[in-house]
N, C-alpha and C positions, 0 to 999 in steps of 0.2 A: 307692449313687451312685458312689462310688471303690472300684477292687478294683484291689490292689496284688501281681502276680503273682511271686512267685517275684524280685524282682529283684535284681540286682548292680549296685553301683555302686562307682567308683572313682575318685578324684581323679590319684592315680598309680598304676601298674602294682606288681600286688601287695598292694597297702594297701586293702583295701576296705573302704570306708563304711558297707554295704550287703550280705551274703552270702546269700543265695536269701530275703532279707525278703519276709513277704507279709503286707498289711493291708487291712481292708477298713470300708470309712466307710458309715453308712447318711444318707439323705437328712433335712436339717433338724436333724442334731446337731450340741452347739455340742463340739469339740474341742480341746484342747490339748497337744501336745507340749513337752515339758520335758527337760532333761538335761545334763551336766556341757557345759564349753563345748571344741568338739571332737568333738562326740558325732552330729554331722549333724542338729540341727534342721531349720537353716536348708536343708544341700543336699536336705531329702524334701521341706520345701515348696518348694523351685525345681521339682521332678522331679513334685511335683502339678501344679505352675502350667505345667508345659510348657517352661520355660525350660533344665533341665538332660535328658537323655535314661538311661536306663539301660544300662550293655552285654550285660545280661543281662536275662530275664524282660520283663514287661508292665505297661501303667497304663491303664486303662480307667476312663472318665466315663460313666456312664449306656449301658454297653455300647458306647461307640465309643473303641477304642484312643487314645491318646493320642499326637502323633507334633511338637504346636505347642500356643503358646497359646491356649487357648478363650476366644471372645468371650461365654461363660458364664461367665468366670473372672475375679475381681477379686483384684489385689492390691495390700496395703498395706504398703509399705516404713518401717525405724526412721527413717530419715531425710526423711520424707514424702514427698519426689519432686515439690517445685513448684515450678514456673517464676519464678525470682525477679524478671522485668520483667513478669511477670502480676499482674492483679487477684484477687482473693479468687474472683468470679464468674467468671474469667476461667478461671482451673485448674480454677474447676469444670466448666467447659463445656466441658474440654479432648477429652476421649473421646466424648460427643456430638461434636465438628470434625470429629474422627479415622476413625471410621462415616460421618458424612456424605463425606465425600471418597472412603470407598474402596466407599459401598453396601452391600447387604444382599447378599454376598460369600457367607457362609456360612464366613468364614476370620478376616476381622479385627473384622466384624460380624455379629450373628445374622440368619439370612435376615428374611424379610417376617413382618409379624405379631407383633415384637417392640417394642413403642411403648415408649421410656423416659419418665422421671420426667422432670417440668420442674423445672430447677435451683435456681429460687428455691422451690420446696415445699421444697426440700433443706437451701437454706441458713438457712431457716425454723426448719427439723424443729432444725436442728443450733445454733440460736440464734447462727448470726452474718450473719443479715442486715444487722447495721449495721456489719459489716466487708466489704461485698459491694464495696468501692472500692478496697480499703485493699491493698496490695502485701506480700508474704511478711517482710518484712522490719519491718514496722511491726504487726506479730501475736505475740501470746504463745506458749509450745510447745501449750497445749492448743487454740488457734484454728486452729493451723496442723494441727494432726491432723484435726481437725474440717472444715477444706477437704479435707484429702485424704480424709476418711470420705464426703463430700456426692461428690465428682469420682467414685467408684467405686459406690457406690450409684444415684448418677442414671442409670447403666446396666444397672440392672436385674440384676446377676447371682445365679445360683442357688449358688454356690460362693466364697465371703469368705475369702482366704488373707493373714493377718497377718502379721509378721517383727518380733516385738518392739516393735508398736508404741506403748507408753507408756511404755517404760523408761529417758527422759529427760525426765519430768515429773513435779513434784510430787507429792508424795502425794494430797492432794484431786483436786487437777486428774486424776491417773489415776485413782481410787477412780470418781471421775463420769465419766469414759468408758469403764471399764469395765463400769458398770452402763448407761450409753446404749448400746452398742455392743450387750449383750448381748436389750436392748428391742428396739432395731431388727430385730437377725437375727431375733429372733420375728416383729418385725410383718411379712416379705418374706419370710419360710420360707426363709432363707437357712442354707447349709449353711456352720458356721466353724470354720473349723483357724487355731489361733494358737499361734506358738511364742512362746516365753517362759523365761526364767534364774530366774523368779521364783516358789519356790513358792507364797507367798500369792495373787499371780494365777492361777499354775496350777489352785489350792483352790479358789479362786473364780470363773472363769469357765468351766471344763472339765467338761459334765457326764459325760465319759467324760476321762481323761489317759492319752496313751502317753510313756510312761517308756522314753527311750531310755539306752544302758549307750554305756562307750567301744568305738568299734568292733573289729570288726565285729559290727553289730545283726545278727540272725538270728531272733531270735525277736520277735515284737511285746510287750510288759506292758502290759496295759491297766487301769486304774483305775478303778472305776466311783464317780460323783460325782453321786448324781440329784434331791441336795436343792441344788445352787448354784444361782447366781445371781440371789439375791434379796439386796436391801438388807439385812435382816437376819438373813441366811447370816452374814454377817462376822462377828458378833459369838456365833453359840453358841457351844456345846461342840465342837458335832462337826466346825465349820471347823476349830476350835483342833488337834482330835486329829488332822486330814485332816495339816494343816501339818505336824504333827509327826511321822506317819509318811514324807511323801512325805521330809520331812529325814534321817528314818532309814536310805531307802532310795537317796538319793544318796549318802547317806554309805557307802557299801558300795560302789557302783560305780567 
């Protein structure tokens, strides 16, 4: 689905991020990127999401170059990103408003033949229908993740790009959206990249982890992970020893 060509990137001249990286994501796996802080999680998912460019090499979705953001492409910010004089229903409906005003573009919207989700199945699915009134400010951290999971999903996309988002939430509270997050991508064949500081999330939601080093990245590490995310992943053995390698192996970088 993603094939990540040769690219460079650079925040400032000389210092590269990024030095001829190439990665390549297959369709419908759940992914996670992990790595000390400064290591470019966060700038390769921007440069997934279309929002950053590279000055070298290529990014390609489903064989079409990458140049903007794709109305294939959902992302989810650590700080949610909701409208604080909006309703719960309101953020959700926001990206359905934003399609309807500019049509089936092929730019900010998927052409024709793309029917999204109705937003109360959404707020159903994500059990806060009886917050569908209720304003951002009057919502716990995990209710308010949960609008922003229902606002990006009711658009149907084939590609789920995270930015740390449960890592100002309770333990319970992220333990269960991590484990809903990881249902849902299943039930929508949805393709997810989630970066994350957190090995144990890393362990546990990542059925593949790329382990990124201080830059500059050059090479991809890929980790393979193909017993996660089930409820009682958490508790083996082999979560335990996952953890304690991936530990090892930051600890080196």
């Amino acid at each position: 689905m993603i094939e990540i060509d040769s690219i460079t990137y650079a925040h400032q001249p000389g210092a590269p991020v990024f030095e001829r990286f190439s990665w390549s994501v297959d369709r419908g796996t759940a992914w996670v990127i992990l790595g000390p802080s400064g290591c470019g999680k966060t700038t390769l998912l921007y440069l997934i999401a279309g929002l950053l460019a590279p000055q070298a090499g290529n990014i390609s979705i489903d064989g079409a170059p990458l140049s903007r953001p794709r109305p294939g492409s959902g992302l989810i910010l650590q700080d949610y990103g909701l409208l604080p004089w909006a309703t719960v229903k309101q953020n959700a409906d926001l990206g359905l408003r934003v399609r309807s005003f500019y049509g089936p573009d092929g730019k900010h919207a998927p052409l024709a033949n793309h029917a999204p989700h109705d937003v109360d199945q959404w707020l159903n699915r994500l059990q806060i229908t009886a917050q569908a009134d209720k304003y951002p400010s009057q919502l716990s951290g995990g209710q308010r993740q949960r609008t922003a999971i229902a606002r990006t999903l009711v658009l149907k996309p084939d590609l789920l790009l995270m930015d740390e988002p449960f890592s100002s939430l309770d333990a319970p509270t992220r333990e269960g959206l991590q484990l809903l997050t990881l249902e849902l991508v299943s039930e929508e064949k949805i393709t997810l990249i989630i970066v994350t500081h957190s090995i144990e999330e890393a362990a546990f939601m990542g059925k593949k982890i790329l382990l990124l080093h201080k830059p500059p990245n050059k090479e991809p590490v890929v980790i393979e992970n193909s017993a996660s995310g089930t409820g009682e992943y958490r508790q083996s053995s082999e979560y335990q020893q996952l953890c304690q390698y991936l530990r090892e192996r930051l600890d080196k970088v």
